[in-house]
C-alpha positions in Angstrom: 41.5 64.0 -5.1 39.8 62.9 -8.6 41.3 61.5 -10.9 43.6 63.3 -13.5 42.8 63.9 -17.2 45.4 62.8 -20.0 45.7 63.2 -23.0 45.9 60.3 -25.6 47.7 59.5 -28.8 47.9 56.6 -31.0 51.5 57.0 -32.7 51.5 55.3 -36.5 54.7 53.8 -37.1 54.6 51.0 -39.8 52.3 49.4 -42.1 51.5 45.8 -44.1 49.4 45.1 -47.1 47.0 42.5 -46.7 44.7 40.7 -47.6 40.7 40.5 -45.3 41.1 36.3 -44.9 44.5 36.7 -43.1 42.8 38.7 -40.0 39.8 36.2 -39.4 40.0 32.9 -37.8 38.5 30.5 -40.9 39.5 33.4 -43.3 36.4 35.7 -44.9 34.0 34.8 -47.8 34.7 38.4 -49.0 38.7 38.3 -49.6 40.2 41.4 -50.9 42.7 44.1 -49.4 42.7 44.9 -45.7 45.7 46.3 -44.4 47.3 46.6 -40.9 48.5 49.5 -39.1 51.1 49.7 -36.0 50.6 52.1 -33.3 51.9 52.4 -29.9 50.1 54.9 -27.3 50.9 57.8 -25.5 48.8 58.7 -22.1 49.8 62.6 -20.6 47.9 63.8 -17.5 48.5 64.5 -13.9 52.4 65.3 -14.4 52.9 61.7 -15.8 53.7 60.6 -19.0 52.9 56.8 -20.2 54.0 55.4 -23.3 51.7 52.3 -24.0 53.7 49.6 -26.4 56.5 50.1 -27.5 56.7 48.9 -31.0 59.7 47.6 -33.6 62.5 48.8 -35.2 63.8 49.3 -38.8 65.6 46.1 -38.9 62.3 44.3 -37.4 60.3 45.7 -40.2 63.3 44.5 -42.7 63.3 41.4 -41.9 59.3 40.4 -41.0 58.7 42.6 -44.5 56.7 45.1 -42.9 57.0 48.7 -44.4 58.8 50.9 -41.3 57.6 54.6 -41.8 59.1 56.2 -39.0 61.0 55.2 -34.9 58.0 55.8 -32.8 61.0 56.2 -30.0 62.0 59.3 -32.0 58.4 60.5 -32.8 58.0 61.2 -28.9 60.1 64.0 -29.7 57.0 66.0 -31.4 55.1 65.9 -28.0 58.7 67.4 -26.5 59.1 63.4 -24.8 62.6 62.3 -24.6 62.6 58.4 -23.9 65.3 59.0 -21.4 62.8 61.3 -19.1 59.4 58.6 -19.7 59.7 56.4 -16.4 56.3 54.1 -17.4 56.2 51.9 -20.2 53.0 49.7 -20.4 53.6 46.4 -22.6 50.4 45.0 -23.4 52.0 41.6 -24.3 55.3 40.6 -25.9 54.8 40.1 -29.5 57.3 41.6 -31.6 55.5 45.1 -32.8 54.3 46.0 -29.0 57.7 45.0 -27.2 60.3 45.8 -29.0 62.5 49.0 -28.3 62.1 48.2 -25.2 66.1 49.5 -24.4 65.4 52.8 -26.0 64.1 53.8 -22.2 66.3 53.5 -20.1 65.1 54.8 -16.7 61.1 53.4 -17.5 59.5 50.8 -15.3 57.7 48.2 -17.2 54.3 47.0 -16.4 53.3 43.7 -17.8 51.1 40.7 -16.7 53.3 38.4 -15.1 51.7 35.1 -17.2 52.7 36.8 -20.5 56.5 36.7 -19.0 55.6 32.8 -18.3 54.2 32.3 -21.0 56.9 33.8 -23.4 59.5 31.4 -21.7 57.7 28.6 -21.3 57.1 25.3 -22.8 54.6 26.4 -25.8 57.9 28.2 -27.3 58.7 25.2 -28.3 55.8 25.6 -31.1 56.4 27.6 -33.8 52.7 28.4 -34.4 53.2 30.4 -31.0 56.5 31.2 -31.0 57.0 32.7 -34.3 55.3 36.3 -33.0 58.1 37.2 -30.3 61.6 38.2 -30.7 63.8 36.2 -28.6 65.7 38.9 -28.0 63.1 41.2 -26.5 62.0 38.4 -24.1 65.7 38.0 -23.2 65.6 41.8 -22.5 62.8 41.9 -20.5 64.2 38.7 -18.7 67.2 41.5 -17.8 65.1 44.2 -16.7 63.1 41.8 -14.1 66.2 40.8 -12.7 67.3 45.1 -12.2 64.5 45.3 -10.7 62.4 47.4 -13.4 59.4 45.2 -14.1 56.0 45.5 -12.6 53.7 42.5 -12.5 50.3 41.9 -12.3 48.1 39.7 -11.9 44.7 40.5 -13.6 43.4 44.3 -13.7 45.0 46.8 -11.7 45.5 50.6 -10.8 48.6 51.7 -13.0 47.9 55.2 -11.7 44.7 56.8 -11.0 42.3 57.4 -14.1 44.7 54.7 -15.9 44.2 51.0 -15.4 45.1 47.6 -17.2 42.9 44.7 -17.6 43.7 41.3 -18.5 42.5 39.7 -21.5 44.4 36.7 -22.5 43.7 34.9 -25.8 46.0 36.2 -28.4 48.6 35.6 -26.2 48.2 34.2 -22.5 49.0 37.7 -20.7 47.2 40.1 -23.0 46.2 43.1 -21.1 44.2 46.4 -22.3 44.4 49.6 -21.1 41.5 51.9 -19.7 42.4 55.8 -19.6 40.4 58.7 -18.4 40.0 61.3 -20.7 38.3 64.9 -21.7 35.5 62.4 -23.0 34.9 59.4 -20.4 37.4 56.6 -20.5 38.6 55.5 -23.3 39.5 52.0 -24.2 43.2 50.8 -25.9 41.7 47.3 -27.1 45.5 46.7 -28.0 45.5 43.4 -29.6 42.5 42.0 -28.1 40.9 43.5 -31.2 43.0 44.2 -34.0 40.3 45.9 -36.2 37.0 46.6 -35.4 35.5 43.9 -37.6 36.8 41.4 -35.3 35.3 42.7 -32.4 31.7 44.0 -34.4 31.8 40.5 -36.0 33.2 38.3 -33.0 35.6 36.3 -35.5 38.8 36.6 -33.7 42.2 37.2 -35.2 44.3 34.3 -36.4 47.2 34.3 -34.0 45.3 33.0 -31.0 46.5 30.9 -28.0 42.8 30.8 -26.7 39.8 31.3 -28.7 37.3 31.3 -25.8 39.5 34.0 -24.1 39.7 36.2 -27.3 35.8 35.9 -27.5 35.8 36.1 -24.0 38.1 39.5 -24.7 35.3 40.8 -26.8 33.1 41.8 -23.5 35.5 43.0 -21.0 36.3 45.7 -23.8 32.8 46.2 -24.2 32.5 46.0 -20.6 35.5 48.5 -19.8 34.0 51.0 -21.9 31.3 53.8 -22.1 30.3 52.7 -25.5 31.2 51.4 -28.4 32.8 54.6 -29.8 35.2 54.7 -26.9 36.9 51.4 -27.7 40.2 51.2 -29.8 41.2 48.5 -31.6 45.0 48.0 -32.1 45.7 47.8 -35.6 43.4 49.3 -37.9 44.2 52.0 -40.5 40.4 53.3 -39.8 41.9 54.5 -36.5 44.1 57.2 -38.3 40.8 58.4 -40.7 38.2 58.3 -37.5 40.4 60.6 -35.0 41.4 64.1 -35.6 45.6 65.3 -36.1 46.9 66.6 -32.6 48.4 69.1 -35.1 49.0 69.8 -38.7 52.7 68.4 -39.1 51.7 65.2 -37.4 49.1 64.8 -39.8 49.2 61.0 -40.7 51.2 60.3 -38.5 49.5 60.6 -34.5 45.8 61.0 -33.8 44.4 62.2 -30.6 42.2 59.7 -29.0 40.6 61.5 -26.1 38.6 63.9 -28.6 35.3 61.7 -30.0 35.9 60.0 -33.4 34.3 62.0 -36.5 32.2 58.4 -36.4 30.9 55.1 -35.0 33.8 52.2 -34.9 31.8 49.6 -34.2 
């Protein structure tokens, strides 16, 4: 049997201002304004539906002072997904913006790397330098799902289904993983946070909130690696994401872009 289609969407649901030297490691000769974007992911193919991340909520965005433009829970709703119906969630990791939400889906199976769960309840907690990018609540509440049963772990890449796999990164945090995704145009790439823009990867100056810095740079190649070509990776945070892919339809214009149709130009 080959291996299904799907179609992709990144899902914009908040924004930050700020400024280039906060998304290097040693900050940038250049400084100036370089803003960050929030997406989660939507694969649809072979009579599956996988949401990828699940993002933060309004009181999240309150409280970390990032500006909350929509629920990317409700926003399903425009590709006629209700949450209740999605049975795979993919969490790339457990920061804050990719995990939270999490108890919006309440019949999903959640597939994770089982060091990020380790990692996100072990001793390097303790730091605040590390700790400060979970929610102690959403590790708590994926604590509770693995103990009803409704957590998938994994131990390095794997098959999620066929045409979609995961890859372990590490580096950012210890259980990173990336997702590979067959598409109309080849596989595509969701770099997730093992890339948060494009400069980090074209540039190989990792982001600042790093648990490994060989395994970020390391992270660079298995992207590179994973995919086709350059044009086929996508980073996980960058506003050029929303300008580079085309609308799935007017009224979700600045607001979802569909990633298996080719950029209008190169990322990288």
């Amino acid at each position: 049997m080959s291996e299904p289609e799907y179609e992709l969407f990144a899902i914009r649901y908040a924004t930050r201002d700020a400024q280039r030297s906060e998304h290097f490691i040693g900050g940038d000769p250049h400084d100036g304004p370089m803003p960050m974007d929030y997406f989660i992911w939507l694969a649809r193919g072979g009579g599956r539906v996988f949401v990828i991340d699940t993002g933060f909520n309004a009181a999240i965005a309150k409280q970390r002072r990032r500006t909350f433009l929509r629920c990317p829970v409700e926003t399903l709703r425009a590709f006629d997904i209700d949450a209740a119906d999605v049975g795979d969630v993919i969490l790339t990791h457990l920061h804050y913006d990719h995990a939270g939400n999490f108890d919006r889906f309440p019949n999903a199976r959640f597939h994770l790397q089982e060091r990020e769960l380790a990692y996100a309840t072990g001793r390097y907690m303790q730091y605040p330098r590390l700790s400060h990018s979970f929610e102690v609540e959403d590790v708590c509440g994926i604590v509770r799902l693995n103990y009803a049963r409704r957590v998938l772990f994994y131990d390095g890449d794997a098959e999620i289904a066929p045409g979609l796999t995961v890859h372990a990164a590490g580096g950012h945090s210890a259980g990173l993983q990336f997702v590979r995704v067959r598409t109309r145009r080849g596989y595509v790439v969701l770099a997730s946070d093992v890339s948060h823009f494009y400069e980090n990867m074209a540039s190989e100056r990792p982001f600042t909130t790093a648990f490994h810095v060989g395994d970020m740079l390391a992270g660079f190649d298995k992207l590179r690696a994973a995919a086709p070509d350059a044009d086929h990776i996508v980073p996980g945070h960058d506003p050029l994401v929303m300008k580079l892919y085309p609308a799935p339809s007017p009224d979700l214009s600045g607001v979802a872009v569909r990633l298996d149709l080719a950029p209008s130009q190169a990322g990288f």
